[in-house]
C-alpha positions in Angstrom: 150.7 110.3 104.7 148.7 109.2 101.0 148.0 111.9 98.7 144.4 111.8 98.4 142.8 114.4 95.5 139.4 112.3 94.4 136.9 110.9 96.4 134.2 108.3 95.3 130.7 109.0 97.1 128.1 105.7 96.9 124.4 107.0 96.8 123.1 105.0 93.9 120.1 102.9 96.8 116.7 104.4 96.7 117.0 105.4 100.8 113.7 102.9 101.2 114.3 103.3 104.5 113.9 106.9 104.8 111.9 107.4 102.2 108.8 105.3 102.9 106.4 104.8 99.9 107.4 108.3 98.4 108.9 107.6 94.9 109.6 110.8 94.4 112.2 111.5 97.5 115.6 111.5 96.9 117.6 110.6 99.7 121.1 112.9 98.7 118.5 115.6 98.7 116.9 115.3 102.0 117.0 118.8 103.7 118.6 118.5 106.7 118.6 122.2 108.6 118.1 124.1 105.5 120.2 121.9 103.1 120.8 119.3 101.3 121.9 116.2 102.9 124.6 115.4 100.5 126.2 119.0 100.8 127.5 118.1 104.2 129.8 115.2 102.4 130.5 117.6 99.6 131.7 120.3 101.7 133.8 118.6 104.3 135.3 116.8 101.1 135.7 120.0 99.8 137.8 121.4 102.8 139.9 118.2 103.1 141.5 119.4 99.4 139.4 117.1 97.6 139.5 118.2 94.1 137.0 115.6 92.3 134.3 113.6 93.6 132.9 110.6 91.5 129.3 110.1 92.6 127.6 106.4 91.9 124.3 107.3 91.1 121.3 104.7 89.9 117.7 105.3 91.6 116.3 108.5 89.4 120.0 109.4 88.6 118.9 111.8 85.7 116.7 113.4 88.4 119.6 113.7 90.8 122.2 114.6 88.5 120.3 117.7 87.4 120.1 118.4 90.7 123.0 117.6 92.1 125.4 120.0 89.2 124.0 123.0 91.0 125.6 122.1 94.4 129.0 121.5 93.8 131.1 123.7 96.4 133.5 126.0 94.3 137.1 124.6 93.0 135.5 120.8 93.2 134.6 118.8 90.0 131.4 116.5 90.1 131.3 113.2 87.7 128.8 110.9 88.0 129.1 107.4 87.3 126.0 104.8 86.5 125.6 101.8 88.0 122.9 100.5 86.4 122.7 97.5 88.9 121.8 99.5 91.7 119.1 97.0 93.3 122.5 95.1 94.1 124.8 95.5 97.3 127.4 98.2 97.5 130.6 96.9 95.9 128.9 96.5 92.8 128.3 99.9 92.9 131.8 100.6 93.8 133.2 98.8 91.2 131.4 101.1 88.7 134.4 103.0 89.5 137.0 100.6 88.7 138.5 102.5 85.4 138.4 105.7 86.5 140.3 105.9 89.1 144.8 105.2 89.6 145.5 106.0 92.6 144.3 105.6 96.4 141.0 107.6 96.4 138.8 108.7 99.5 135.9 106.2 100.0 132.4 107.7 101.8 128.8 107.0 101.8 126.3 109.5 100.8 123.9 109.4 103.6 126.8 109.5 106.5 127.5 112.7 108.6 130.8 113.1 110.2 133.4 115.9 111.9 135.9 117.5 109.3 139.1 115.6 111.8 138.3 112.5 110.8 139.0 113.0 107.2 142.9 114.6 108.3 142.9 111.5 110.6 142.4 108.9 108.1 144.6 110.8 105.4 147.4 111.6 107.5 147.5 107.9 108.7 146.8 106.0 105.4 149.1 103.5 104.3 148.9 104.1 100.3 148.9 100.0 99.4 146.7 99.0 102.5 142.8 99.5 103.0 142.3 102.3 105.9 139.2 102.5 107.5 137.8 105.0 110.1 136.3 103.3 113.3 134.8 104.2 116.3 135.9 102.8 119.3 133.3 104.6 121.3 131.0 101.5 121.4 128.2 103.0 124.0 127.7 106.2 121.9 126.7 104.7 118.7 122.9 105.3 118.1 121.4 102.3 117.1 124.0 99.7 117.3 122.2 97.1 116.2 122.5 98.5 112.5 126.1 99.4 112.7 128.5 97.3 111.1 131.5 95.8 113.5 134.6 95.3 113.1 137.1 93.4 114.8 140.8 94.4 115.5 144.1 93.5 116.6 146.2 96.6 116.7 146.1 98.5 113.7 144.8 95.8 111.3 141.3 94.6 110.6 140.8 91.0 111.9 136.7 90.5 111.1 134.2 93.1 109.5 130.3 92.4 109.7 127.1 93.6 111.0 126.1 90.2 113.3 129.7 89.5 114.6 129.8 88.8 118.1 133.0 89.8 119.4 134.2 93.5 118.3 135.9 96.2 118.9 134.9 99.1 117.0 132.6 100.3 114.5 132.8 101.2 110.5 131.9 104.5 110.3 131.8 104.7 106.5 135.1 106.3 105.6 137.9 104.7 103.6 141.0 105.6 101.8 141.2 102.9 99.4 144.1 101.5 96.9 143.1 100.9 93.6 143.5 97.2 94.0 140.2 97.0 96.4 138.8 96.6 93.1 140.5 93.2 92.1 139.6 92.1 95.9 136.0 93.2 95.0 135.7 91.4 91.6 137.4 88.2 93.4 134.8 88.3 96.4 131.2 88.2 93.7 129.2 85.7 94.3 126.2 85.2 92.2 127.4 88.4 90.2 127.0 90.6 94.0 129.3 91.5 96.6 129.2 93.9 99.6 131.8 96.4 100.0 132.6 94.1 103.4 132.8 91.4 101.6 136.0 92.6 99.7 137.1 94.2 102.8 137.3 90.7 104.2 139.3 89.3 101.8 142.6 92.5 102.0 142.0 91.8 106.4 142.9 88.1 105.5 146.3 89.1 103.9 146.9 91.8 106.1 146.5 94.5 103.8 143.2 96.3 106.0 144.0 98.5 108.7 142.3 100.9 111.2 142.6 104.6 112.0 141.0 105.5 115.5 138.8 108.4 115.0 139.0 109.5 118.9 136.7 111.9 120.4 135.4 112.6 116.3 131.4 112.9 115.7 129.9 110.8 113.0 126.1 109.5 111.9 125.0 107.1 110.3 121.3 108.8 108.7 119.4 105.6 107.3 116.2 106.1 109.1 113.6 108.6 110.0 115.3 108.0 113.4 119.2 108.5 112.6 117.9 111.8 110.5 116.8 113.0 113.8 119.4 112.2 115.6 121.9 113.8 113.2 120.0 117.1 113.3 120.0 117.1 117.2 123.6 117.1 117.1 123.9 119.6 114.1 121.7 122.7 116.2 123.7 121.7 119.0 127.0 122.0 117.3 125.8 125.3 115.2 124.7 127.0 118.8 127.9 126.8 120.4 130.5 129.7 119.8 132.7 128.9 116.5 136.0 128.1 118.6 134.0 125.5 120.5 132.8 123.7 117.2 
C-alpha cells in the first residue's frame, strides 16, 4: 500500500466538446443533478483521505478559481496551478505540477465520474516507484468505445497504451497513482515542446515500471460529450434511487 495524501486534478481544456459555441460554459462547473460536475471528483477525493488537491487550471481560470474556492469539501485544501499552455495535450498540463509535488500523488481527470472503490483499489495496490493505473476490463460496458483509450496488458504491467490500438485488453479509466519521476518520463517523451500524458505512460511500460489495477465490478464515466453527460446522469438517479446499503 502507497501513502497517498495529494491529488493532482487536470481540467485546464475548454470542454469544446460539451460546450459547443458557448464561451462562457465551464466544463468543472457543469451541473450535473443539482451540482457541480467537479464536486463529484472533489468529494470522492475527499473521502479517500485526500488532504490537498492541485487543480491545473488554464481556459477562464480566474473565472473558475473564484468559483471553484467556494466548493472545496471541508478538511481538504484547494491550489491551483496555471498552465498557461493549455491549448497543448495533457502532459503539458501535468507537468505544471512538476515542483510541487515529492511524493506518489493521485492522478484524475476533471470531467471523469467513478465509484468511491476504485480509488481504495488503486491505493491499496500501488507500487510506490511504478505507474498504477485503473482499467476496466469490462470491454462491452464501455459507452462509446471508440473514444476510450486502450490499453494493452500482460499480467499486471502495461504492455501498449493508445486510443487506435488494435489488440487490447482493457480500458484507461483516468485514474493514476503516479511517482514523482513520471515527470522526467514526461519531459523525455515532448516532441515539438507537447506530449500526451500516454505518451510518457509509454515510455515507464517500456521499462517495466507501468502496471495495472483491475477495477472489477467498479462504475466509472467518461463525460466529454453531450452524450457521455447523459449517460453519467442515467446512472447517477439510478444509483441515488436505490436504498443506501445497495449503493
Amino acid at each position: 500500500m502507497t501513502n497517498v495524501s495529494q491529488a493532482v486534478v487536470l481540467m485546464a481544456g475548454s470542454g469544446s466538446r460539451l460546450r459547443g459555441s458557448d464561451e462562457t460554459f465551464l466544463k468543472p462547473l457543469a451541473p450535473m443533478r443539482g451540482r457541480p460536475l467537479v464536486c463529484y471528483t472533489m468529494d470522492a477525493l475527499s473521502r479517500a483521505g485526500i488532504k490537498t488537491i492541485h487543480f491545473i487550471v488554464g481556459f477562464q481560470r480566474q473565472r473558475l478559481v473564484e468559483a471553484m474556492k467556494e466548493l472545496a469539501p471541508p478538511g481538504v485544501e484547494l491550489r491551483f496551478i496555471e498552465n498557461p499552455e493549455w491549448k497543448k495535450q495533457n502532459g503539458i498540463s501535468l507537468l505544471a505540477a512538476r515542483d510541487r509535488l515529492t511524493e506518489p500523488f493521485l492522478l484524475a481527470m476533471c470531467d471523469h465520474l467513478f465509484d468511491d472503490v476504485m480509488i481504495s483499489l488503486l491505493i491499496e495496490s500501488a507500487e510506490p516507484d511504478s505507474l498504477n493505473l485503473a482499467i476496466d476490463r469490462k470491454i462491452a460496458s464501455i459507452f462509446d468505445l471508440d473514444d476510450a483509450m486502450k490499453v494493452q496488458t500482460h499480467g499486471d504491467r502495461i504492455v501498449a497504451i493508445g486510443k487506435n490500438l488494435r489488440a487490447y485488453d482493457a480500458i484507461d479509466t483516468g485514474l493514476f497513482v503516479c511517482p514523482v519521476q513520471i515527470f522526467e518520463y514526461l519531459e523525455e517523451a515532448r516532441e515539438n515542446d507537447d506530449c500526451s500524458l500516454a505518451d510518457g505512460v509509454r515510455l515507464m511500460a517500456a521499462e517495466g515500471k507501468a502496471r495495472v489495477v483491475d477495477i472489477g465490478d467498479a462504475w466509472w464515466q467518461d463525460v466529454d460529450t453531450p452524450e457521455m453527460f447523459e449517460q453519467a446522469e442515467k446512472h447517477l438517479a439510478a444509483k441515488s434511487a436505490l436504498p443506501t446499503s445497495a449503493r
